[in-house]
BALUM-751922 format. One record per residue (C-alpha): residue in three letters; x negated, y negated, z. Coordinates in nm, 2 decimals, padded with zeros to 4 digits. Example, Ala and Ser with C-alpha at 12.3 -4.5 7.8 and 13.67 -1.06 7.14 Angstrom:
<code = ALA	X = -01.23	Y = 00.45	Z = 00.78> $
<code = SER	X = -01.37	Y = 00.11	Z = 00.71> $
***
This chain:
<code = UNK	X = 00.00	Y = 00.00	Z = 00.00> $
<code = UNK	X = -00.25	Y = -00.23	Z = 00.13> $
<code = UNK	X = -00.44	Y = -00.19	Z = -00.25> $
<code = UNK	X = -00.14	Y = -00.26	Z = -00.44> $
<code = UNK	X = -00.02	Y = -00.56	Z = -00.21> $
<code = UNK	X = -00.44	Y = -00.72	Z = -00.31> $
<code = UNK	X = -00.35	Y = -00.57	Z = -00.70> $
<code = UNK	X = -00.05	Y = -00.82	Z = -00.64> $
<code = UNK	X = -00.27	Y = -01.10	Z = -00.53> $
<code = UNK	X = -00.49	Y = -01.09	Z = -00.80> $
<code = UNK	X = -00.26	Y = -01.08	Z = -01.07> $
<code = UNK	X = -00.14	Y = -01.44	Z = -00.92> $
<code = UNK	X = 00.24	Y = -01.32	Z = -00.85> $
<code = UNK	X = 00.50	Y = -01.53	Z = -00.75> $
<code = UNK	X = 00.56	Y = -01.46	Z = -00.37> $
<code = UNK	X = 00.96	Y = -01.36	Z = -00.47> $
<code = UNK	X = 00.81	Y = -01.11	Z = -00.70> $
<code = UNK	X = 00.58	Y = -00.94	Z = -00.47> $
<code = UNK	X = 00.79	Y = -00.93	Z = -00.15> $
<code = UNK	X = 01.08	Y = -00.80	Z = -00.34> $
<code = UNK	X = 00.88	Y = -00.52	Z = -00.55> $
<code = UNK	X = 00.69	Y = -00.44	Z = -00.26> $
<code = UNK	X = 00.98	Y = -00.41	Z = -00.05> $
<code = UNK	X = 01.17	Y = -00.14	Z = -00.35> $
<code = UNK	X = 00.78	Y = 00.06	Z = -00.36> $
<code = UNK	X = 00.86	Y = 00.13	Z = 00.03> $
<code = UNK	X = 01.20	Y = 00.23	Z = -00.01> $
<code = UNK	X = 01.09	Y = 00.49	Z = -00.22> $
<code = UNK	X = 00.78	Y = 00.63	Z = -00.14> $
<code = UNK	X = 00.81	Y = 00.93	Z = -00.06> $
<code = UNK	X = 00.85	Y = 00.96	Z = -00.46> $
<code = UNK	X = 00.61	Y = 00.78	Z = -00.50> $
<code = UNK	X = 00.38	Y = 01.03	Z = -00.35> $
<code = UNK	X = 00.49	Y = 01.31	Z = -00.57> $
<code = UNK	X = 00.52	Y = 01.11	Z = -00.86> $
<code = UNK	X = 00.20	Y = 00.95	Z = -00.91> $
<code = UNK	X = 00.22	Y = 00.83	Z = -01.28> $
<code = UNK	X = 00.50	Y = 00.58	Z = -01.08> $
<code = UNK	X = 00.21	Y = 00.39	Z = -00.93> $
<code = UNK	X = 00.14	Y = 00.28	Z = -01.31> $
<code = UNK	X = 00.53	Y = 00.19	Z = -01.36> $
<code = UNK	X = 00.55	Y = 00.01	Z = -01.06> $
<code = UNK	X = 00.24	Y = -00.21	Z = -01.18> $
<code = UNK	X = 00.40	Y = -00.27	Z = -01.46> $
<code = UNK	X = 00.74	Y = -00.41	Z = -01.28> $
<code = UNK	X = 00.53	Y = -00.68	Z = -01.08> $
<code = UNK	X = 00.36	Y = -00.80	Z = -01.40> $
<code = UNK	X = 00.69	Y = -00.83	Z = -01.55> $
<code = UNK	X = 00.76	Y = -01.12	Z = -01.31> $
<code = UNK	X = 00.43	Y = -01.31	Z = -01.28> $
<code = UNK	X = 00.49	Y = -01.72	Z = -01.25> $
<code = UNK	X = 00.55	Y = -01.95	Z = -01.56> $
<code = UNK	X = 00.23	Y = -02.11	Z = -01.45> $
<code = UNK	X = -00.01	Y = -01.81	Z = -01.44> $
<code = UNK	X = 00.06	Y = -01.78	Z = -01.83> $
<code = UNK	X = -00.05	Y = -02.03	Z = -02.09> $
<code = UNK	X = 00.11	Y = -01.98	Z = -02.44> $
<code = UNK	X = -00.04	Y = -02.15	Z = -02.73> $
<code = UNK	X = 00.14	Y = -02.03	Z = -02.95> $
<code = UNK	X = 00.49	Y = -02.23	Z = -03.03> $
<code = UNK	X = 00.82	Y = -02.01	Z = -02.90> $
<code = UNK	X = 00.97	Y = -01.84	Z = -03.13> $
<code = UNK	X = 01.30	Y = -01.96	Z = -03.07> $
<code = UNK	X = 01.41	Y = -02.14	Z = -02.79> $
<code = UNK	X = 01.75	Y = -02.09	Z = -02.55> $
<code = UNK	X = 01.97	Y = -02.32	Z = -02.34> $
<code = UNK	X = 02.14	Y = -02.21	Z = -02.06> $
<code = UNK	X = 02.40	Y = -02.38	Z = -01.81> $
<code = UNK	X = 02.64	Y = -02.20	Z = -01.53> $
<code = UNK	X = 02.91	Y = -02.32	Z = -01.36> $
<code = UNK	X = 02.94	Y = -02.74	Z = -01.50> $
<code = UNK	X = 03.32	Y = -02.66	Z = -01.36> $
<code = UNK	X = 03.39	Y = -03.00	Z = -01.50> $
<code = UNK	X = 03.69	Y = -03.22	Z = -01.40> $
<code = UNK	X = 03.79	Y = -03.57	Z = -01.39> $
<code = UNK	X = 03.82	Y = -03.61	Z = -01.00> $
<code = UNK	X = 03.68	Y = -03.77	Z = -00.72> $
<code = UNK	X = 03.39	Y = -03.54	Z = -00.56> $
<code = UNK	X = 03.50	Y = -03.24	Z = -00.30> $
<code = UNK	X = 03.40	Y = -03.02	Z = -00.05> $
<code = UNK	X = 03.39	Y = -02.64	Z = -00.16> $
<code = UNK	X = 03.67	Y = -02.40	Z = -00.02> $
<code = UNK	X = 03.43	Y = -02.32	Z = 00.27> $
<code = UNK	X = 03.38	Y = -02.72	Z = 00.32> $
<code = UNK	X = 02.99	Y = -02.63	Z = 00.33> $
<code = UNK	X = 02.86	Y = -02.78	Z = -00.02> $
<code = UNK	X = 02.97	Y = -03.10	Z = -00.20> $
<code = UNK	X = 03.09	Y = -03.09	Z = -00.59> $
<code = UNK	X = 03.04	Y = -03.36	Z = -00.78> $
<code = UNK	X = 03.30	Y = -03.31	Z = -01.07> $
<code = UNK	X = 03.24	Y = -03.60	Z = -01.29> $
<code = UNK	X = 02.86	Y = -03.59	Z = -01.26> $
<code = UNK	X = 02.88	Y = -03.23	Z = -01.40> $
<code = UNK	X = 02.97	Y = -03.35	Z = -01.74> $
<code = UNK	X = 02.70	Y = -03.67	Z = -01.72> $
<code = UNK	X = 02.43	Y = -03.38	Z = -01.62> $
<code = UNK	X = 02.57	Y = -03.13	Z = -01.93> $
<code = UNK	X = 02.51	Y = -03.45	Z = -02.19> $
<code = UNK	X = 02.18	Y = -03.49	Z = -02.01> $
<code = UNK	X = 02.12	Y = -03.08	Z = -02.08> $
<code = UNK	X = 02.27	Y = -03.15	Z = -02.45> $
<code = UNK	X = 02.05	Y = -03.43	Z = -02.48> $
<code = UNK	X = 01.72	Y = -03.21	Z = -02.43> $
<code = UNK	X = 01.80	Y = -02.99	Z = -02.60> $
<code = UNK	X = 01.90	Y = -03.17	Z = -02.90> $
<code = UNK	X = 01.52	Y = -03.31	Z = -02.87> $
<code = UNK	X = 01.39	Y = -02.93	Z = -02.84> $
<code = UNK	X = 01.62	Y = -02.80	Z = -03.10> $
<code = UNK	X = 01.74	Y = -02.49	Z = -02.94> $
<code = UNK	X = 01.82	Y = -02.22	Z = -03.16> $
<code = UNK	X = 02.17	Y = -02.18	Z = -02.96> $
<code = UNK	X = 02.31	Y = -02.21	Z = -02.59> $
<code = UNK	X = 02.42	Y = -01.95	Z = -02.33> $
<code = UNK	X = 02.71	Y = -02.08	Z = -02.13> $
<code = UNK	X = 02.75	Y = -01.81	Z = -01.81> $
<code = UNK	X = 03.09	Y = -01.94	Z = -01.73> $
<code = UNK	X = 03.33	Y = -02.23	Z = -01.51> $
<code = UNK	X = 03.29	Y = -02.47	Z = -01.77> $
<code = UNK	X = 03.59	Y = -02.66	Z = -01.66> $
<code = UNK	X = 03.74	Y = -02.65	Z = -01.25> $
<code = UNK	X = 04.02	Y = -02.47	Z = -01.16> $
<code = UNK	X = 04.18	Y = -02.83	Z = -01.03> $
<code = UNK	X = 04.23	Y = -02.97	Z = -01.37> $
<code = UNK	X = 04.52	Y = -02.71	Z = -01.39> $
<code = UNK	X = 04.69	Y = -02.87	Z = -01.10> $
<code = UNK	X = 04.62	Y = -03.19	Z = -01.27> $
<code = UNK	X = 04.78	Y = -03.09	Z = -01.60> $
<code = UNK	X = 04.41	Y = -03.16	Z = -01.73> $
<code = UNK	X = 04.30	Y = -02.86	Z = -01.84> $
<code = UNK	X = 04.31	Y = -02.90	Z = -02.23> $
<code = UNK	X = 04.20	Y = -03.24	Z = -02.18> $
<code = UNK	X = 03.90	Y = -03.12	Z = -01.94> $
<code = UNK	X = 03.82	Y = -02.83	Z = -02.19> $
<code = UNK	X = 03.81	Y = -03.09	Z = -02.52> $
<code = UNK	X = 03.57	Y = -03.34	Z = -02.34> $
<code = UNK	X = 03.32	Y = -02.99	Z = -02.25> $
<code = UNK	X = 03.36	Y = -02.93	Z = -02.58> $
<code = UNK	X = 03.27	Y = -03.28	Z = -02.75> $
<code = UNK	X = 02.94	Y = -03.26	Z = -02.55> $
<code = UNK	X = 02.85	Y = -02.91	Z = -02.69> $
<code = UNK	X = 02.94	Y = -03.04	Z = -03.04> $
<code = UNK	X = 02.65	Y = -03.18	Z = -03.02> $
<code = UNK	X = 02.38	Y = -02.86	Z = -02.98> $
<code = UNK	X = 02.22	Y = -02.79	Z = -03.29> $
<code = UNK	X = 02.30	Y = -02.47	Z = -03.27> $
<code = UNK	X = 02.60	Y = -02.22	Z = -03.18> $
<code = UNK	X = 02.74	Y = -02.22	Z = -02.80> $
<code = UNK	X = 02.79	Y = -01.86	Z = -02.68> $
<code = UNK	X = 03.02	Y = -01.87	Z = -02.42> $
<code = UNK	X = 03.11	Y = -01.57	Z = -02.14> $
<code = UNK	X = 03.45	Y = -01.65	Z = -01.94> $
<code = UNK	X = 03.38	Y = -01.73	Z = -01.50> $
<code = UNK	X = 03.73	Y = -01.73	Z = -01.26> $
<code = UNK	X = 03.79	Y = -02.09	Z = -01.32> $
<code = UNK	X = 03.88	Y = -02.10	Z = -01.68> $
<code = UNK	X = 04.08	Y = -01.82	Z = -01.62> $
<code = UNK	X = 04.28	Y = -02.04	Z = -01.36> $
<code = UNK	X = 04.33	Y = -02.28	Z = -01.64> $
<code = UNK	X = 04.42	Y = -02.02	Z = -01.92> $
<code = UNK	X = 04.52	Y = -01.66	Z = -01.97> $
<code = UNK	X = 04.27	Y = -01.43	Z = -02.14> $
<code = UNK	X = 04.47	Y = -01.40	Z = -02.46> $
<code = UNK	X = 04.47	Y = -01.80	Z = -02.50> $
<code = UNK	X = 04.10	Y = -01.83	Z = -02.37> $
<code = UNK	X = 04.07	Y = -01.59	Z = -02.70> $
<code = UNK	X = 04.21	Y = -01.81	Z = -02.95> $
<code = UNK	X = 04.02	Y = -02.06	Z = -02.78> $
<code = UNK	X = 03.66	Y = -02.27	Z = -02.85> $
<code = UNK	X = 03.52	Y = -02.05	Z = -02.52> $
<code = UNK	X = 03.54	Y = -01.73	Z = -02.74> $
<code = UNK	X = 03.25	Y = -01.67	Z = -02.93> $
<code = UNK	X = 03.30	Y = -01.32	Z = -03.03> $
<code = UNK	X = 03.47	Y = -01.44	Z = -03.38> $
<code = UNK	X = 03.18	Y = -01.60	Z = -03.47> $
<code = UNK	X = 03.05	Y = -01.49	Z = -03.81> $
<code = UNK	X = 02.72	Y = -01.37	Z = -03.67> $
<code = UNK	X = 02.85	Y = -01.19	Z = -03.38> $
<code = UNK	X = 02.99	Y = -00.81	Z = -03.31> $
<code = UNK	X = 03.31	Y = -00.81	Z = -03.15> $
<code = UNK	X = 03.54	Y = -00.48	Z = -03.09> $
<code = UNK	X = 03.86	Y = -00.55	Z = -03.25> $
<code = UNK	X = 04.09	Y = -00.70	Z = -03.03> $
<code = UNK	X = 03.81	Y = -00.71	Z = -02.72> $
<code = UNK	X = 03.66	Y = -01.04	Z = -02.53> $
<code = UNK	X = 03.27	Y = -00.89	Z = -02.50> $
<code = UNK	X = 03.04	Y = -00.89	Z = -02.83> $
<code = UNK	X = 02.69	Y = -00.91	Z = -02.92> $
<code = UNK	X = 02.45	Y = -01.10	Z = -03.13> $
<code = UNK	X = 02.08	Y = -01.15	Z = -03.15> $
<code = UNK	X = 01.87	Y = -01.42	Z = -03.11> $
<code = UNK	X = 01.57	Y = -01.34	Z = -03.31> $
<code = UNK	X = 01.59	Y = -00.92	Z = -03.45> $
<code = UNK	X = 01.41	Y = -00.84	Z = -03.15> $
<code = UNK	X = 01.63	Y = -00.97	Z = -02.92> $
<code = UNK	X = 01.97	Y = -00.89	Z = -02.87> $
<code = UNK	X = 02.22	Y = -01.05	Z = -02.60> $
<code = UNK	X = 02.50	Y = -00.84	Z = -02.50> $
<code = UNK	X = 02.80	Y = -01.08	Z = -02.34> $
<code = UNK	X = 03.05	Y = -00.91	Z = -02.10> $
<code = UNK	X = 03.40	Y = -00.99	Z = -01.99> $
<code = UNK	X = 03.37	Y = -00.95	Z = -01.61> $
<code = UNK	X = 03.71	Y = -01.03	Z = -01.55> $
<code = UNK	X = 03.83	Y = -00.77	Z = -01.79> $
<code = UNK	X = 04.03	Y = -00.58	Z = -01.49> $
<code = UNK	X = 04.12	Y = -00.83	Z = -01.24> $
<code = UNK	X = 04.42	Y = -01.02	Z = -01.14> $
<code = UNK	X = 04.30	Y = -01.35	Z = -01.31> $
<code = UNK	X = 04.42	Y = -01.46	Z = -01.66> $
<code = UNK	X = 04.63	Y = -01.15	Z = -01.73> $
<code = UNK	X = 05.02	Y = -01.08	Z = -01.75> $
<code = UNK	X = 05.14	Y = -00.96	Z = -01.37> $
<code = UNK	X = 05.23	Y = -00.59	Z = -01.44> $
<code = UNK	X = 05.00	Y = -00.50	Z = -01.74> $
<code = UNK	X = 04.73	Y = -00.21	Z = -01.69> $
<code = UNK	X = 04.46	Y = -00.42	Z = -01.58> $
<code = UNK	X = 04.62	Y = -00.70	Z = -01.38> $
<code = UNK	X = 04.79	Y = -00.34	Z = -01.23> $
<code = UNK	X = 04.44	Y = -00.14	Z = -01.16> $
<code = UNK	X = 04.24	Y = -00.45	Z = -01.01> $
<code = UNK	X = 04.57	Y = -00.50	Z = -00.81> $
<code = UNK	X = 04.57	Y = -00.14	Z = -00.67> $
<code = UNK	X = 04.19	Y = -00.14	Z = -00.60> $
<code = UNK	X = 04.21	Y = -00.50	Z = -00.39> $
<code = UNK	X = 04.47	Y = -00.40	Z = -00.18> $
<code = UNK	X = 04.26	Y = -00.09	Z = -00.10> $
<code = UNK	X = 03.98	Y = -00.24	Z = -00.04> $
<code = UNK	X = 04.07	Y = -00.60	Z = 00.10> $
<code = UNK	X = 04.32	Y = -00.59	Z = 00.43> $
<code = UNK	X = 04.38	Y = -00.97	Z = 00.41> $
<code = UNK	X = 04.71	Y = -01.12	Z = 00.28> $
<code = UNK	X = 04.51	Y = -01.38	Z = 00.09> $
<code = UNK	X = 04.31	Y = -01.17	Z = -00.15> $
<code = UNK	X = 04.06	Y = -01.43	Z = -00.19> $
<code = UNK	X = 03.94	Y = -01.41	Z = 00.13> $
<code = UNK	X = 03.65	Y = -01.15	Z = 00.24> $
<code = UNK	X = 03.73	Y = -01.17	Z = 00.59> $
<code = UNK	X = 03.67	Y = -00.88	Z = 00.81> $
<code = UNK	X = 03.51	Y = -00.74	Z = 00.50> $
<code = UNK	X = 03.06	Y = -00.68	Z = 00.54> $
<code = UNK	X = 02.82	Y = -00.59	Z = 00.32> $
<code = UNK	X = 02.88	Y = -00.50	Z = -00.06> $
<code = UNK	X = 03.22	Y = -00.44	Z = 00.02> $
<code = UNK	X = 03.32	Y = -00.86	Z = 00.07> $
<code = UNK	X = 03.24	Y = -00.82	Z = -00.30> $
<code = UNK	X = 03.66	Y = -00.70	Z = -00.31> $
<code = UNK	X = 03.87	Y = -01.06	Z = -00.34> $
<code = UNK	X = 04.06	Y = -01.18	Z = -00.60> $
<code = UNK	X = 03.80	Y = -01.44	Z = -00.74> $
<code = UNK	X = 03.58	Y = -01.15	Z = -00.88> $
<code = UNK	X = 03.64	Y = -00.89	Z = -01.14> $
<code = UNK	X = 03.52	Y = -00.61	Z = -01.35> $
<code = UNK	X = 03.47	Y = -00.43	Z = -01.68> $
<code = UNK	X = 03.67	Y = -00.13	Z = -01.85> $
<code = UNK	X = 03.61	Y = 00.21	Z = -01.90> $
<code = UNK	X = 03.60	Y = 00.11	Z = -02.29> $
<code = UNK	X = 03.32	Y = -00.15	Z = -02.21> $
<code = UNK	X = 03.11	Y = 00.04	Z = -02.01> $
<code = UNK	X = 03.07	Y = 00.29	Z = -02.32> $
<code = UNK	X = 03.02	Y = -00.06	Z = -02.54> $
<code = UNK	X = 02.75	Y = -00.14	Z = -02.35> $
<code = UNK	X = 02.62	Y = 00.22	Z = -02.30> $
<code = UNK	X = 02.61	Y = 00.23	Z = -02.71> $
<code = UNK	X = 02.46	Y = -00.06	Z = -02.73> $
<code = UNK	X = 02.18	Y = -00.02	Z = -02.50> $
<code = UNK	X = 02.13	Y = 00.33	Z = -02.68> $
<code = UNK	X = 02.09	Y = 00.18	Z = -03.01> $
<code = UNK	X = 01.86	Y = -00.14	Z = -02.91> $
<code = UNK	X = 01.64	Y = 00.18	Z = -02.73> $
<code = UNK	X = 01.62	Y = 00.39	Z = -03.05> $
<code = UNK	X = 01.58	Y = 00.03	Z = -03.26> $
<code = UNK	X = 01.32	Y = -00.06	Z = -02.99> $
<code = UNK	X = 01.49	Y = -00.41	Z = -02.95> $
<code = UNK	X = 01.51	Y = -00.61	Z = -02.67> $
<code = UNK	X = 01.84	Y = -00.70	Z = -02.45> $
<code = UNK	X = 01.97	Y = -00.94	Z = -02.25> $
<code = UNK	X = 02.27	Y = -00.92	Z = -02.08> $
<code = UNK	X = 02.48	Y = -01.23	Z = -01.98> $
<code = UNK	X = 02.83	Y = -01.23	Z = -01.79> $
<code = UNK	X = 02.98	Y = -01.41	Z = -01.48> $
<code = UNK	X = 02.91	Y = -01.17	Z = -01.19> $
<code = UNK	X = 02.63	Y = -01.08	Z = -01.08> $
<code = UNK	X = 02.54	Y = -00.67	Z = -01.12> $
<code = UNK	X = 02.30	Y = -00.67	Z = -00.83> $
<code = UNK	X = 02.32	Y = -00.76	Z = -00.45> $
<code = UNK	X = 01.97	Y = -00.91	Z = -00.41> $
<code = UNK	X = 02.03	Y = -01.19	Z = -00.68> $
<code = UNK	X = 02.33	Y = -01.34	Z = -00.52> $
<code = UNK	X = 02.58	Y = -01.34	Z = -00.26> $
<code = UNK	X = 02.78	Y = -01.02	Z = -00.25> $
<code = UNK	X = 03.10	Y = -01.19	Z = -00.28> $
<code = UNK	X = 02.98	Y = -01.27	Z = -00.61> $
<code = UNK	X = 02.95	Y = -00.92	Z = -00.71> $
<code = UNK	X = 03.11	Y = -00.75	Z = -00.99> $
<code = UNK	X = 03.35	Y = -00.51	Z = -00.83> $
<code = UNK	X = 03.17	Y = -00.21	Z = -01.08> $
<code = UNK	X = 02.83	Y = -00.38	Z = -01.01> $
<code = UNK	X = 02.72	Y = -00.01	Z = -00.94> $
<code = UNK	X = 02.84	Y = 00.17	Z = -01.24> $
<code = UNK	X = 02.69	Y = -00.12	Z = -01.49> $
<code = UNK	X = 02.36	Y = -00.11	Z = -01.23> $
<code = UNK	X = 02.34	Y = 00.24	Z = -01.31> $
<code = UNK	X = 02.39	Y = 00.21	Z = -01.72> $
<code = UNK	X = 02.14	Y = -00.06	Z = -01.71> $
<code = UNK	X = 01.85	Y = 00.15	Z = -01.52> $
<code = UNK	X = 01.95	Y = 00.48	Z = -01.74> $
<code = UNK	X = 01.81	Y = 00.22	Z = -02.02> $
<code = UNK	X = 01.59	Y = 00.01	Z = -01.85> $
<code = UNK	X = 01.33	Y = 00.09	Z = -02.16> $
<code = UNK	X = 01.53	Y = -00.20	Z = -02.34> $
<code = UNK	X = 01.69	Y = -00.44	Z = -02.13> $
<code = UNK	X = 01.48	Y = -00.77	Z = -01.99> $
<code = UNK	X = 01.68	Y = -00.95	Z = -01.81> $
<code = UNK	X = 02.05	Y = -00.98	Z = -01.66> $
<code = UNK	X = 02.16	Y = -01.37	Z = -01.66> $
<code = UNK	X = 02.48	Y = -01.51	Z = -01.44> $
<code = UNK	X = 02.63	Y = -01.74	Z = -01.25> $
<code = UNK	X = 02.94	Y = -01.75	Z = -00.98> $
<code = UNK	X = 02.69	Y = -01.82	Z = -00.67> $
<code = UNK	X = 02.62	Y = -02.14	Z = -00.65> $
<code = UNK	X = 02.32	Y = -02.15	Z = -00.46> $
<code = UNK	X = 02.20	Y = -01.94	Z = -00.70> $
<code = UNK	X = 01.93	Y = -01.60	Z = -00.64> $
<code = UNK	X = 01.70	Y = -01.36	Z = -00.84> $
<code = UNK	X = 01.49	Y = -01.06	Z = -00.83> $
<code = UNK	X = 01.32	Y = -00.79	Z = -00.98> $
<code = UNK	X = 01.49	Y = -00.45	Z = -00.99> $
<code = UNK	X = 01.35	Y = -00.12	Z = -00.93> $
<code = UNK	X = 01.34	Y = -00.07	Z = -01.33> $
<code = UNK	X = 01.16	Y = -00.41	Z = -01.38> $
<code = UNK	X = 01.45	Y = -00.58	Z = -01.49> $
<code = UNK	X = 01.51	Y = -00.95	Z = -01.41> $
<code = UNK	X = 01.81	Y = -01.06	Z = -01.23> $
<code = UNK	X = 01.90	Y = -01.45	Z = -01.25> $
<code = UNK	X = 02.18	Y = -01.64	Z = -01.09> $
<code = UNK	X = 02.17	Y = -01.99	Z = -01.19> $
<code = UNK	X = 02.32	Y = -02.25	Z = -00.92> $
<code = UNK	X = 02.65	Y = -02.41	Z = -00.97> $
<code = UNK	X = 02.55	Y = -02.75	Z = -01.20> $
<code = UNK	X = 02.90	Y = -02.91	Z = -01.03> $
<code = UNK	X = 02.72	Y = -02.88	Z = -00.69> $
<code = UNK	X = 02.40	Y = -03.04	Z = -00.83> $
<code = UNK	X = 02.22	Y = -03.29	Z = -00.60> $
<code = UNK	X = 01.94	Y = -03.35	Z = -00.92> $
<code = UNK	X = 01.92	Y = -03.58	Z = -01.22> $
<code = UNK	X = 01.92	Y = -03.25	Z = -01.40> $
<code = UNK	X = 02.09	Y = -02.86	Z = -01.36> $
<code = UNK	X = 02.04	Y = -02.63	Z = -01.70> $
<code = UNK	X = 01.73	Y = -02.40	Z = -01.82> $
<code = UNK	X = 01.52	Y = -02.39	Z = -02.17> $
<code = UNK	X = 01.43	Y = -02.05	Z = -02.24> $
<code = UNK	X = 01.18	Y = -01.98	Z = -02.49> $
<code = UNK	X = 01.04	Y = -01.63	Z = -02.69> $
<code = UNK	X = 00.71	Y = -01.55	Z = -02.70> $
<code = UNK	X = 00.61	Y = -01.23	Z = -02.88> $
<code = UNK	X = 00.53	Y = -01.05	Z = -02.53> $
<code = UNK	X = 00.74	Y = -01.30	Z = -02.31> $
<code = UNK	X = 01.08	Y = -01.43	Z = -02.22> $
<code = UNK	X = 00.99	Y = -01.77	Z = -01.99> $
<code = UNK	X = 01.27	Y = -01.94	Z = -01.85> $
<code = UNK	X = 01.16	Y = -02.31	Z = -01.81> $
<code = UNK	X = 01.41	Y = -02.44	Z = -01.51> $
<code = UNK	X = 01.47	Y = -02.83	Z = -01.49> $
<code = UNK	X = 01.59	Y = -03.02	Z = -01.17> $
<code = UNK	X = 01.82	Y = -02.77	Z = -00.95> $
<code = UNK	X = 01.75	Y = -02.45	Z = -01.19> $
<code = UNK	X = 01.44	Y = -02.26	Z = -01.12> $
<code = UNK	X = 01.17	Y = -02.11	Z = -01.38> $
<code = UNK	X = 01.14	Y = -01.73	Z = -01.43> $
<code = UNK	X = 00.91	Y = -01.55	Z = -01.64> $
<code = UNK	X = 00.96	Y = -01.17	Z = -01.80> $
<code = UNK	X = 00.78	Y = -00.91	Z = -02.02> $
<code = UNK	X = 00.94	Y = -00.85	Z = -02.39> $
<code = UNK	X = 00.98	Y = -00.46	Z = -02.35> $
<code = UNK	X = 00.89	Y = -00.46	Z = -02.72> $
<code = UNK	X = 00.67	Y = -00.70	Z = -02.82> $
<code = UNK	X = 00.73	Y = -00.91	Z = -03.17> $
<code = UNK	X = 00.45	Y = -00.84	Z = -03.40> $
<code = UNK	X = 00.56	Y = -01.12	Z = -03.61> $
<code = UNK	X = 00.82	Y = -01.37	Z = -03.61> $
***
């Protein structure tokens, strides 16, 4: 232990990354010990996090990425959060999305991932919420490439999933996206190295779908099992994983597990690389677990099967935000709530690098940097 801990050091690893893969080698030891090609594999995991500043690239990106989460725009005075803990600032989310739009305008991003909560939940009380949604939607006009868009609770408080798909927040028609027919998750990829699979975590849940249909019905059943509280939002009396059971979260069908189980299959035999994007979070050490995705297990357990591909797992929902490393190397981002945003600035720049994914973080949103599992040879 003590030789991989100075390995560690001497690769110049983020602290996060080496507390955090430390801590999963101990867990698992004992494997370890009969297993000894893992030492080389669990090398390999903390290298896939080392700091943005321990690598210099001169080489220009490849292409480069925006991402925002959570601008839950409206136009009202500032509020406290439900818990009365953090303050939002709702018209200062849309002056801080311009600001994003703005950079990367200069940067010319090749396209931007929105991870969900574009627009608050209040505007529907307000009778704002196509108003709210048009002025988000002027401001992304303005990227210079397409918006990919994945759907949080709050727009589904403002709309029902089958308006939200005839909607400007569904990307899945778009030309250069693959969409099942009639479905809400799709694909499309970046550069033909990378792929980014987009997931509807809210696919079975009690948000945005007709009272009495099968999903609204099977997310109904499974919170009343699992949540004793009248108000179904609230984790009360709930610990651990389980608080991840209220009515704010949601999960993904038996249909889209198997999309993203193909998927993953062919982006292994194709040797390309994936990132995943939805709402939820999939695992408990990058974000509070009432953020979780009720299935976080099942899709945890899809994504290690094919860890060979898959980079990184992007989100939002938390707002404080979280990451970390999983046992299979892959990268786990929240990215904090830009409504809740004390800085001049709350979005991220990614850019590709033939061996590298670098996520370059800007006021509130922190910097990550992860190993391409395939490297590009050339662009």
């Amino acid at each position: 232990m003590q030789l991989l801990c100075r390995a560690a050091l001497t690769l110049n690893l983020s602290r996060l990354c080496v507390c955090q893969s430390v801590s999963l080698f101990c867990r698992t030891v004992r494997d370890y010990q009969h297993c000894p090609n893992q030492i080389s594999i669990f090398l390999d995991m903390l290298t896939n996090c080392t700091p943005v500043s321990s690598t210099q690239h001169n080489n220009k990106p490849i292409c480069k990425v925006g991402i925002i989460a959570d601008v839950q725009y409206a136009d009202l005075e500032d509020r406290y959060n439900f818990a009365k803990t953090r303050l939002r600032f709702y018209r200062k989310a849309l002056t801080l999305l311009q600001r994003a739009v703005t950079d990367w305008r200069a940067e010319k991003v090749d396209c931007v991932l929105q991870l969900g909560d574009i627009i608050d939940g209040f505007n529907k009380a307000e009778n704002a919420s196509d108003s709210a949604l048009a002025a988000v939607i002027e401001v992304l006009k303005l990227v210079p490439g397409p918006v990919y868009h994945t759907w949080g609770n709050h727009e589904l408080y403002n709309f029902t999933q089958e308006e939200l798909l005839k909607s400007a927040l569904f990307s899945g028609n778009l030309i250069q996206c693959a969409c099942p027919k009639g479905k809400s998750y799709y694909s499309f990829h970046i550069h033909r190295k990378l792929k980014v699979l987009v997931l509807n975590c809210y696919e079975i849940s009690m948000l945005g779908l007709q009272e009495g249909s099968v999903e609204y019905t099977e997310a109904e059943t499974l919170l009343k099992e699992k949540n004793p509280n009248n108000d179904l939002n609230s984790p009360q009396g709930l610990t651990g994983t389980e608080r991840r059971f209220v009515k704010f979260n949601g999960t993904l069908s038996t249909s889209q597990l198997q999309w993203l189980t193909e998927n993953l299959q062919e982006a292994r035999d194709s040797e390309t690389n994936i990132i995943i994007m939805g709402h939820l979070s999939v695992h408990e050490e990058s974000a509070d677990n009432v953020c979780l995705c009720y299935g976080y297990e099942d899709i945890m357990q899809i994504l290690t099967a094919h860890s060979e591909c898959v980079i990184c797992y992007l989100a939002g929902h938390d707002h404080e935000g979280g990451s970390c490393v999983d046992s299979s190397g892959i990268l786990h981002v929240t990215f904090p709530g830009t409504v809740e945003s004390s800085e001049q600035d709350a979005y991220a720049t990614a850019y590709l690098y033939q061996d590298s994914f670098v996520i370059q973080g800007k006021g509130s949103y922190r910097s990550f940097q992860t190993k391409l599992r395939y490297s590009i040879v050339d662009s």
